[in-house]
ROROMAR-540856 format. One record per residue: y negated, z, x negated of N, C-alpha, C, O, CB in turn. Coordinates in steps of 0.001 Angstrom, whole numbers. Glycine has a CB too. Layout:
<torkols>
<torkol n_py="Y" n_pz="Z" n_px="X" ca_py="Y" ca_pz="Z" ca_px="X" c_py="Y" c_pz="Z" c_px="X" o_py="Y" o_pz="Z" o_px="X" cb_py="Y" cb_pz="Z" cb_px="X"/>
...
</torkols>
This chain:
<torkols>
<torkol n_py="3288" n_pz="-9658" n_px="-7670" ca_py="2089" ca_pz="-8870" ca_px="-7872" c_py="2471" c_pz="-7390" c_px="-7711" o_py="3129" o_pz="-7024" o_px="-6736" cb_py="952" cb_pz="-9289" cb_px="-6865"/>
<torkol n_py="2081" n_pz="-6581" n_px="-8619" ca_py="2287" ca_pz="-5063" ca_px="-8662" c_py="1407" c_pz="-4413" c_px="-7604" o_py="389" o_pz="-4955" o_px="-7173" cb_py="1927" cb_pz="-4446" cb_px="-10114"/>
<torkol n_py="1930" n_pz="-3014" n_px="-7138" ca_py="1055" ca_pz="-2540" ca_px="-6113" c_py="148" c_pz="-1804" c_px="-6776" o_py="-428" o_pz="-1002" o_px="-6041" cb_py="1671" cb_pz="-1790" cb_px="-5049"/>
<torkol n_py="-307" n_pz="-1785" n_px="-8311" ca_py="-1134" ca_pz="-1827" ca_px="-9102" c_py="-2672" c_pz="-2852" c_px="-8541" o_py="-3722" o_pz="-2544" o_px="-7977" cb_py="-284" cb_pz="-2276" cb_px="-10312"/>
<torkol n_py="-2071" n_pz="-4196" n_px="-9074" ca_py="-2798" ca_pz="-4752" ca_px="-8854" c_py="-3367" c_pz="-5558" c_px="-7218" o_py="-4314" o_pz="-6272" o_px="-6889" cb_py="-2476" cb_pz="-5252" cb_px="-9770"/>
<torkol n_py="-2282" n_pz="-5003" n_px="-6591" ca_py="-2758" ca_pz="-5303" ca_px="-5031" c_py="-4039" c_pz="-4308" c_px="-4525" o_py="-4850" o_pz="-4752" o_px="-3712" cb_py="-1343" cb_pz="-4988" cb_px="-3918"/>
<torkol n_py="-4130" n_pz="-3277" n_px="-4930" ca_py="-4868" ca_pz="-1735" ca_px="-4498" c_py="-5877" c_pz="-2451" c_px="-5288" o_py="-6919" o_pz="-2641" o_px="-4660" cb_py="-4211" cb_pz="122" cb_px="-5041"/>
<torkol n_py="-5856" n_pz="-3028" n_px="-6826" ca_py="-7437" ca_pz="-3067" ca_px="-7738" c_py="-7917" c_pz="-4359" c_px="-6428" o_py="-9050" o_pz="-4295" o_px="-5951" cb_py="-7359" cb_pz="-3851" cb_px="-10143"/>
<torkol n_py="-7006" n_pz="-5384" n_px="-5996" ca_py="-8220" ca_pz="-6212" ca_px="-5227" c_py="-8947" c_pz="-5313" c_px="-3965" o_py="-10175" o_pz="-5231" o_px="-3950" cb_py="-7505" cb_pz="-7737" cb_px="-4487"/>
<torkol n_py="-8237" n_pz="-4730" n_px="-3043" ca_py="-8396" ca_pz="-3610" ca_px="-2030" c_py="-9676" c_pz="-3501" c_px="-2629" o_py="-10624" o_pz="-4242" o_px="-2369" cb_py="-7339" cb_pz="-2221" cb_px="-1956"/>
<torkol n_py="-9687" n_pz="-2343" n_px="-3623" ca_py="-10783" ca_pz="-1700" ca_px="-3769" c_py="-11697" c_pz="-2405" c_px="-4121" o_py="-12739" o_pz="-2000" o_px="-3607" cb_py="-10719" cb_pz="-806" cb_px="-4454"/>
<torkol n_py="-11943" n_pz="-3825" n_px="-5148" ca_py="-12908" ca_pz="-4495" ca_px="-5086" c_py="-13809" c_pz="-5161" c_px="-3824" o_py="-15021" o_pz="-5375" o_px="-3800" cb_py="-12500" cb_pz="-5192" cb_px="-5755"/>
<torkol n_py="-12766" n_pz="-5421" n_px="-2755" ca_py="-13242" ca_pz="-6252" ca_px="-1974" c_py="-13980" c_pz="-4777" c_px="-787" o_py="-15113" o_pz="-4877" o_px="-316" cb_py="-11868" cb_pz="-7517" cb_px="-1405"/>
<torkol n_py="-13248" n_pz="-3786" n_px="-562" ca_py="-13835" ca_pz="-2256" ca_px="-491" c_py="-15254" c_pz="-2518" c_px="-1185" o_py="-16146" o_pz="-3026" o_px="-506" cb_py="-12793" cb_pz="-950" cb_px="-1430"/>
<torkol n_py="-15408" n_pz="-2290" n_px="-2099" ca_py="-16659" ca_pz="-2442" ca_px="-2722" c_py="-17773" c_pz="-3035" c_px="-2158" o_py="-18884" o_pz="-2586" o_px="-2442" cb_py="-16502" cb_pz="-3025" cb_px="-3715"/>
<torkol n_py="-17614" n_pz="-4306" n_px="-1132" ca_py="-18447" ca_pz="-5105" ca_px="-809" c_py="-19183" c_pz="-4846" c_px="469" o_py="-20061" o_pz="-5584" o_px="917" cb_py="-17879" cb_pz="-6180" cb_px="-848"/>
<torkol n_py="-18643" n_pz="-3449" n_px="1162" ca_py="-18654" ca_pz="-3139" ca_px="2221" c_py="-18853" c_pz="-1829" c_px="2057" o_py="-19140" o_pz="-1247" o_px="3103" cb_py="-17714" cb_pz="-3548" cb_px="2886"/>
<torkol n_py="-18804" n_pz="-1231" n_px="1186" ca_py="-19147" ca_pz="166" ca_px="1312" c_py="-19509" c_pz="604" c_px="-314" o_py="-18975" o_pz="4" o_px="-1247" cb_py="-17791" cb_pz="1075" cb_px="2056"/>
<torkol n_py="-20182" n_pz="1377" n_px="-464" ca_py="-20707" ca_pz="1943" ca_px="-2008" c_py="-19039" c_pz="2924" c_px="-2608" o_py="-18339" o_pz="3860" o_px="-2222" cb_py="-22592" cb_pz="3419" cb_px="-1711"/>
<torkol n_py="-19083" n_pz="2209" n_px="-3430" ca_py="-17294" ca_pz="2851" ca_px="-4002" c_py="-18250" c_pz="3835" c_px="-5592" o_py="-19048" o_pz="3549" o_px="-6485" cb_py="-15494" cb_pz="708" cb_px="-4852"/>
<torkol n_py="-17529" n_pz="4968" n_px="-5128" ca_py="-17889" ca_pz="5411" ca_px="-6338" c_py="-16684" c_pz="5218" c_px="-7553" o_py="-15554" o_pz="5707" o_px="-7570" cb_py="-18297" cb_pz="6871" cb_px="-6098"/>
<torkol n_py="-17286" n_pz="4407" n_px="-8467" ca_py="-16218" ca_pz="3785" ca_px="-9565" c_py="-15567" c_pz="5143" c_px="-10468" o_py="-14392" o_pz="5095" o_px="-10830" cb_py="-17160" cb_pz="2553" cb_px="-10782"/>
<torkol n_py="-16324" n_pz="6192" n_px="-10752" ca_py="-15802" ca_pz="7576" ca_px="-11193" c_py="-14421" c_pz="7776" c_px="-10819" o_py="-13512" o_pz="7959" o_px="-11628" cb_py="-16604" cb_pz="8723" cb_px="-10593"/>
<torkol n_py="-14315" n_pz="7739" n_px="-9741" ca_py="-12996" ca_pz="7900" ca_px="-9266" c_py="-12146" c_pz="6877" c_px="-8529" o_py="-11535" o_pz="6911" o_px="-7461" cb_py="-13058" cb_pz="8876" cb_px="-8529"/>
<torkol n_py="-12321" n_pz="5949" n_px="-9478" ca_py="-11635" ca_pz="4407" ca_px="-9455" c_py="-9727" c_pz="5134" c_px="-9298" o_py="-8944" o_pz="4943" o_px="-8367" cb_py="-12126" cb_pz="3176" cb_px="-11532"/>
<torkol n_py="-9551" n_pz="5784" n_px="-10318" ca_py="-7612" ca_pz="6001" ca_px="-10065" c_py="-7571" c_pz="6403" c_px="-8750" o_py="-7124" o_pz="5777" o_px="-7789" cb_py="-6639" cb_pz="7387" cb_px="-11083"/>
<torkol n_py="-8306" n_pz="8009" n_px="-8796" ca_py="-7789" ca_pz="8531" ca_px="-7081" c_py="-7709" c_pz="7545" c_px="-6104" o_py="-6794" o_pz="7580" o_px="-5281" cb_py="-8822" cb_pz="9575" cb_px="-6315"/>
<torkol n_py="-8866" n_pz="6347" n_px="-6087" ca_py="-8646" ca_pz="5236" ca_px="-5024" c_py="-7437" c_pz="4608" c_px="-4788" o_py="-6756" o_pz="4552" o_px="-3764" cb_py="-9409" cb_pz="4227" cb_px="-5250"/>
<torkol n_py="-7171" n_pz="3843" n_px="-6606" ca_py="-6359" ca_pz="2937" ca_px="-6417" c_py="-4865" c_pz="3605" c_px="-6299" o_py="-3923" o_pz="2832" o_px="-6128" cb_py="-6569" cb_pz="1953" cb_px="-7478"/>
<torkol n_py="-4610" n_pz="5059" n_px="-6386" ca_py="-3715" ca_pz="6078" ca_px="-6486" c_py="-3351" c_pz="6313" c_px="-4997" o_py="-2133" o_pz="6270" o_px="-4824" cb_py="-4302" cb_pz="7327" cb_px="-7253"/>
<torkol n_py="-3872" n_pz="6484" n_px="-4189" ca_py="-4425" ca_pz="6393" ca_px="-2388" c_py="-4087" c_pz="4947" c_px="-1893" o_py="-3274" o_pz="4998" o_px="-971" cb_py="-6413" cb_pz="6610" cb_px="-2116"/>
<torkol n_py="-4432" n_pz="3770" n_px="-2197" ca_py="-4301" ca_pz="2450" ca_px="-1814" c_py="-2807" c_pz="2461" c_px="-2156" o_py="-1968" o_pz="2364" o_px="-1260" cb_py="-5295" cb_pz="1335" cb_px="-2562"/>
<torkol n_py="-2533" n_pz="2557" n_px="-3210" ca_py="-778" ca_pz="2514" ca_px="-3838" c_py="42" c_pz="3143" c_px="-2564" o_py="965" o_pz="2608" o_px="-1949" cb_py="-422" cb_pz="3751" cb_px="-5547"/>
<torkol n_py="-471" n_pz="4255" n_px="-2371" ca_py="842" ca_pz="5287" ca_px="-1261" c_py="468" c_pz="4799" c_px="-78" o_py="1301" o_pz="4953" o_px="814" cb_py="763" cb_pz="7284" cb_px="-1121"/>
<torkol n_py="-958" n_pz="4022" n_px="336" ca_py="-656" ca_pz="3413" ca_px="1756" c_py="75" c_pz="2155" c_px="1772" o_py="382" o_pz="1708" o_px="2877" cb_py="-1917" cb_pz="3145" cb_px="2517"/>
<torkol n_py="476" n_pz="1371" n_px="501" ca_py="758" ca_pz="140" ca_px="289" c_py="2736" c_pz="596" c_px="767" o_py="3546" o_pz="-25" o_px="1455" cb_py="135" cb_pz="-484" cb_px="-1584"/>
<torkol n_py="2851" n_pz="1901" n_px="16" ca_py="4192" ca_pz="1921" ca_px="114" c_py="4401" c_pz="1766" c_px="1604" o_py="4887" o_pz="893" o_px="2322" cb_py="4814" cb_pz="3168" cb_px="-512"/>
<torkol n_py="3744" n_pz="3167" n_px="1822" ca_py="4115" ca_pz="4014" ca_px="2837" c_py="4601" c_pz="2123" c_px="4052" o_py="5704" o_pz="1745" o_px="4448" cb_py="2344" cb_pz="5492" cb_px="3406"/>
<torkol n_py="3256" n_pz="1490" n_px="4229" ca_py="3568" ca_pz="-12" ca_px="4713" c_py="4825" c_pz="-499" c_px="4219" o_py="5508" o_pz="-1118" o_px="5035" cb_py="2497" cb_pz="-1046" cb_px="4244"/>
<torkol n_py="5232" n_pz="-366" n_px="3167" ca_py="6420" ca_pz="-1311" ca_px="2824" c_py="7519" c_pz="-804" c_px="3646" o_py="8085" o_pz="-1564" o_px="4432" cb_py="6852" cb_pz="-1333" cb_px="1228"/>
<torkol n_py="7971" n_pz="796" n_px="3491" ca_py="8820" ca_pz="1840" ca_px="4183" c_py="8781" c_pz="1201" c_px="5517" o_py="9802" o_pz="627" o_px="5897" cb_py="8254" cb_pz="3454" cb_px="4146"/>
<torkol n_py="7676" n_pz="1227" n_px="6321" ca_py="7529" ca_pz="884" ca_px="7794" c_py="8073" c_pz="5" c_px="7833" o_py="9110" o_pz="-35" o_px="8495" cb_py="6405" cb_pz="695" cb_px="8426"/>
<torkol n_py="7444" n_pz="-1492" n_px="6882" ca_py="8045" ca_pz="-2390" ca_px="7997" c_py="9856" c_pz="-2483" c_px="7490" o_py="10740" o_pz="-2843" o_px="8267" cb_py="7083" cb_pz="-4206" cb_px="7989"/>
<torkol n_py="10104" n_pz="-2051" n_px="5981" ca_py="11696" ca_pz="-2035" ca_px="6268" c_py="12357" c_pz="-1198" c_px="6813" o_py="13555" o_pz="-998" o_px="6615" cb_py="12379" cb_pz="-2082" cb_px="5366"/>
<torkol n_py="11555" n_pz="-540" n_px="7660" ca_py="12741" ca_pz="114" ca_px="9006" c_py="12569" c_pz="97" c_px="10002" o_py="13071" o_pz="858" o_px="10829" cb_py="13116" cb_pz="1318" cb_px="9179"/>
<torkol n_py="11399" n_pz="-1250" n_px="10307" ca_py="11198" ca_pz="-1929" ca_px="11850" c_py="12431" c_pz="-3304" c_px="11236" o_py="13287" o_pz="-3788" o_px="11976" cb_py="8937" cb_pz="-2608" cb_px="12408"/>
<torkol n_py="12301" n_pz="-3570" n_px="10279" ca_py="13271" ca_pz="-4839" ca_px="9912" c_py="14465" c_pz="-4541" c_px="10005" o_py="15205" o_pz="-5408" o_px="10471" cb_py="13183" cb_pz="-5412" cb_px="8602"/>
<torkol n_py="15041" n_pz="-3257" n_px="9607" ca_py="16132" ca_pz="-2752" ca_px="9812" c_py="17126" c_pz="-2491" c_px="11424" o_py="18278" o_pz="-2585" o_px="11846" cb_py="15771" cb_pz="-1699" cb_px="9182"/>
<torkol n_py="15604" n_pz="-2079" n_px="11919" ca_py="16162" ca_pz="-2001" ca_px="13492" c_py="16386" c_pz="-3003" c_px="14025" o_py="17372" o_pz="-2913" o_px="14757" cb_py="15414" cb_pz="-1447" cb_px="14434"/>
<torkol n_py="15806" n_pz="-4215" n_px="14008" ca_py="15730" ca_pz="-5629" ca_px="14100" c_py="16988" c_pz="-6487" c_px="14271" o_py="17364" o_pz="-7398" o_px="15009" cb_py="15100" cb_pz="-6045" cb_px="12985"/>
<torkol n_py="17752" n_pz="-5338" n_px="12620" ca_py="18481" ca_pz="-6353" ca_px="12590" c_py="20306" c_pz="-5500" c_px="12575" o_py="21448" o_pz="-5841" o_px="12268" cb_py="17885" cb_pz="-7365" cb_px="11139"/>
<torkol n_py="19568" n_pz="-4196" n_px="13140" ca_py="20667" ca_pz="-3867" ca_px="13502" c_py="21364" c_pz="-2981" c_px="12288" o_py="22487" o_pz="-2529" o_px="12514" cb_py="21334" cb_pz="-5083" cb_px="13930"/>
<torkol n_py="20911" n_pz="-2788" n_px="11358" ca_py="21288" ca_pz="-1951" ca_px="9881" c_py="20642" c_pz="-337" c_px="9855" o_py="19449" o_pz="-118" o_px="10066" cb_py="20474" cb_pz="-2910" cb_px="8387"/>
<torkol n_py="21460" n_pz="537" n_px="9615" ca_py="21173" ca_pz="1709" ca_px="9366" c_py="21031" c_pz="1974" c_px="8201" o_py="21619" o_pz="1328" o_px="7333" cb_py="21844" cb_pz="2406" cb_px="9802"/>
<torkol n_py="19935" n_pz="3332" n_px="7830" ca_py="19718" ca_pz="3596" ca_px="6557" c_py="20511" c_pz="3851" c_px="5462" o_py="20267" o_pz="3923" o_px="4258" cb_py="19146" cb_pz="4335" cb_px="6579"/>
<torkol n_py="22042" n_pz="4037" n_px="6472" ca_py="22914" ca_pz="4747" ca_px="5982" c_py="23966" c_pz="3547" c_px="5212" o_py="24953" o_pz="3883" o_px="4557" cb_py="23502" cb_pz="5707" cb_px="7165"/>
<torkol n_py="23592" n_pz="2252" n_px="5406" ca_py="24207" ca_pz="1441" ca_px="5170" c_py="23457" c_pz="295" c_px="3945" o_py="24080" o_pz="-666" o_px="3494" cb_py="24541" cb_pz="1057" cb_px="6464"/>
<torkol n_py="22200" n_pz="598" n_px="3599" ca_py="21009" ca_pz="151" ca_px="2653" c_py="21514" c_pz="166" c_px="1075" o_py="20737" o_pz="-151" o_px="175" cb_py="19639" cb_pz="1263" cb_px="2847"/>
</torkols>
């Protein structure tokens, strides 16, 4: 699954809980995308420490 389409469920299920203004449907799913990374980054360099690997070695 693309972090495309991970952010469009986000924001749908967003929707159900709060009034989403659909106008600015990209900026959302544009925002959901860079927290999706930014999460991916984290946990591969809590996994990294884990396991004992430096960035320098990736």
């Amino acid at each position: 699954m693309t972090l495309e389409q991970k952010a469009k469920i986000i924001l749908e299920h967003l929707d159900t809980f709060v009034n989403v203004n659909w106008n600015f449907e990209k900026e959302y799913i544009n925002a959901i995308m860079a927290g999706l990374v930014y999460i991916q980054e984290k946990e591969r360099n809590e996994n990294n420490v884990h396991t004992g690997i430096s960035g320098s070695e990736l």
